[in-house]
Kinemage of the C-alpha trace (Angstrom):
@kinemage 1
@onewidth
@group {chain A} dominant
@subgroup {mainchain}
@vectorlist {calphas} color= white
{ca unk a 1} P -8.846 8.780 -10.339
{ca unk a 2} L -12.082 8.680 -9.012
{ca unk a 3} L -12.075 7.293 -5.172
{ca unk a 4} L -15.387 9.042 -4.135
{ca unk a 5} L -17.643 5.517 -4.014
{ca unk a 6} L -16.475 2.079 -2.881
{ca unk a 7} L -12.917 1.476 -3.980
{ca unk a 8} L -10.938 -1.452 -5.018
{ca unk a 9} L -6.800 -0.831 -4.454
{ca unk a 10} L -4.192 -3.528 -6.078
{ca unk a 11} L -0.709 -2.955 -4.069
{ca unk a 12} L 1.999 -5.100 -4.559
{ca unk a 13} L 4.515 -5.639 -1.760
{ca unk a 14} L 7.766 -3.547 -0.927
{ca unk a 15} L 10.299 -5.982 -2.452
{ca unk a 16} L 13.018 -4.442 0.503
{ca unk a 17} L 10.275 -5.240 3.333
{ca unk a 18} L 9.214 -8.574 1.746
{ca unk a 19} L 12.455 -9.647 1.282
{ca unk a 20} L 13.283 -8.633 5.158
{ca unk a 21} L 10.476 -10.764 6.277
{ca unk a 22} L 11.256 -13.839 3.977
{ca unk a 23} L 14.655 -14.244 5.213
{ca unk a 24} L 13.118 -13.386 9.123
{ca unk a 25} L 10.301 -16.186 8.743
{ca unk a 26} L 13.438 -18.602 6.586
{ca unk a 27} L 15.987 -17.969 9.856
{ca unk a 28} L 12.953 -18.583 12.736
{ca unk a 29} L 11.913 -21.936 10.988
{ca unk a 30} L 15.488 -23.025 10.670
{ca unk a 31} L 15.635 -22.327 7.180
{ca unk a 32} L 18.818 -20.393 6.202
{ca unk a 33} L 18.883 -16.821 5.057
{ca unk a 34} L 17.556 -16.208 1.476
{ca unk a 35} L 15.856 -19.461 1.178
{ca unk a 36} L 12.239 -19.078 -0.105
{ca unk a 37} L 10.012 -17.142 -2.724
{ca unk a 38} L 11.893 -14.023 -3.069
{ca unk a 39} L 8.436 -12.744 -5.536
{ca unk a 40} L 7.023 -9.741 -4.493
{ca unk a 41} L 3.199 -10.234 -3.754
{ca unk a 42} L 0.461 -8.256 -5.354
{ca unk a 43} L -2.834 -7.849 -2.758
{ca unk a 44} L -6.085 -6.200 -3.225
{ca unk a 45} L -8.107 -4.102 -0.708
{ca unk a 46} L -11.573 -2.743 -0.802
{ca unk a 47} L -12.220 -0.073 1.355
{ca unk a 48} L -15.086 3.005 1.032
{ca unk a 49} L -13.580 6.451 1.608
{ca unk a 50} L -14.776 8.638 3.946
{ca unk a 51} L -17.334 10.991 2.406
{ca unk a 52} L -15.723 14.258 3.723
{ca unk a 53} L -11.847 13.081 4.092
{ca unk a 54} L -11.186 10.314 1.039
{ca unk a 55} L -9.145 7.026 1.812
{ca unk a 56} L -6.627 8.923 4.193
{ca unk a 57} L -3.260 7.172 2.797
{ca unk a 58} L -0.883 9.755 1.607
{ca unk a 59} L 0.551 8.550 -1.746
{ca unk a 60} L 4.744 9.221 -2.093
{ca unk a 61} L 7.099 9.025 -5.204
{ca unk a 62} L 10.855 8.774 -4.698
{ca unk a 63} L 10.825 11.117 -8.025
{ca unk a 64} L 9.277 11.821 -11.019
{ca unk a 65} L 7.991 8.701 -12.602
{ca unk a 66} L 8.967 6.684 -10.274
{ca unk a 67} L 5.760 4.316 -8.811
{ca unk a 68} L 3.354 5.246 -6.161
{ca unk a 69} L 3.734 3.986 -2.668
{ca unk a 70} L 2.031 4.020 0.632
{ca unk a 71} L 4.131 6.888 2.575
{ca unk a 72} L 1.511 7.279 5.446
{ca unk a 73} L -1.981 7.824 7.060
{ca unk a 74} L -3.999 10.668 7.190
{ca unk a 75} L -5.290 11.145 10.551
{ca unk a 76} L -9.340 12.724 10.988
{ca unk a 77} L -8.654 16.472 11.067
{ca unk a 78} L -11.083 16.756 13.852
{ca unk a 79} L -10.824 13.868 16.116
{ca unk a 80} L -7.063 12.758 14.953
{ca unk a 81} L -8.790 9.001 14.685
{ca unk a 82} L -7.862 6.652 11.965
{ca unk a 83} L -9.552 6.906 8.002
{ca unk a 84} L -10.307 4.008 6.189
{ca unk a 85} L -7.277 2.976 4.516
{ca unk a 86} L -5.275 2.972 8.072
{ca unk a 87} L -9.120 1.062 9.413
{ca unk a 88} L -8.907 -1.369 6.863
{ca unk a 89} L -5.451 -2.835 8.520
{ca unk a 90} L -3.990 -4.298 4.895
{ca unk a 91} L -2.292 -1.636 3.561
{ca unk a 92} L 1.636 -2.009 4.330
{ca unk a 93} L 3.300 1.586 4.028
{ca unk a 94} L 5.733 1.342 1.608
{ca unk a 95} L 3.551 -0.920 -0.702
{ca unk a 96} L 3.597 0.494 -4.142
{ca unk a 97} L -0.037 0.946 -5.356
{ca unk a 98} L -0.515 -1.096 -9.159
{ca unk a 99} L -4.348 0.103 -9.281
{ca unk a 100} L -7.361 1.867 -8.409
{ca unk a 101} L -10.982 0.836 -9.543
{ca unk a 102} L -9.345 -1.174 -12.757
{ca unk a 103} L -7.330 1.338 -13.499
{ca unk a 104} L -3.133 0.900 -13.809
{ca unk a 105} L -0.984 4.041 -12.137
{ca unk a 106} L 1.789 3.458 -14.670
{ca unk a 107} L 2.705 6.720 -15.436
{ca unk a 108} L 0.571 8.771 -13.559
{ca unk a 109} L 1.908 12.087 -11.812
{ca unk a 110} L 0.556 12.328 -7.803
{ca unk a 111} L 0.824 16.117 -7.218
């Protein structure tokens, strides 16, 4: 995948989280528990990578095959300050990335 210019991320929302804050948001309002779209939401970020240290989101798989998700940020290796993903403050961890630049993930091994 190439990330080096400009790049345009499709995530779609952890179903356990989004499902944890549909049923928060249902009980605050008065609604009871479970009531609401229980559809996981897809979301798109743009974000440039920096030129020396990429996006700085560290990609996780429960196994082989199984999709891509947001595990957690990659700090600047010299001043420990945030890289652009973390910046970009849209990127849930635990989102499973769909896309990168147009292209689907489906399949593809993150070593």
């Amino acid at each position: 995948l190439d990330i080096s210019a400009h790049s345009h991320l499709v995530l779609q929302q952890d179903p356990v989280l989004f499902q944890r804050m549909n049923s928060y948001s249902s009980n605050a309002s008065g609604g009871s528990h479970g009531e609401g779209s229980q559809e996981e939401e897809e979301y798109e970020v743009s974000v440039t990578p920096h030129p020396d240290f990429g996006l700085g989101l560290r990609l996780e798989a429960q196994a082989e095959g199984m999709p891509a998700v947001a595990g957690s940020y990659k700090k600047h290796p010299l001043s420990g300050g945030r890289l652009p993903a973390e910046r970009a403050g849209t990127i849930v961890l635990g989102d499973e990335l769909l896309a990168v630049n147009g292209a689907g993930l489906e399949g593809i091994s993150f070593d």
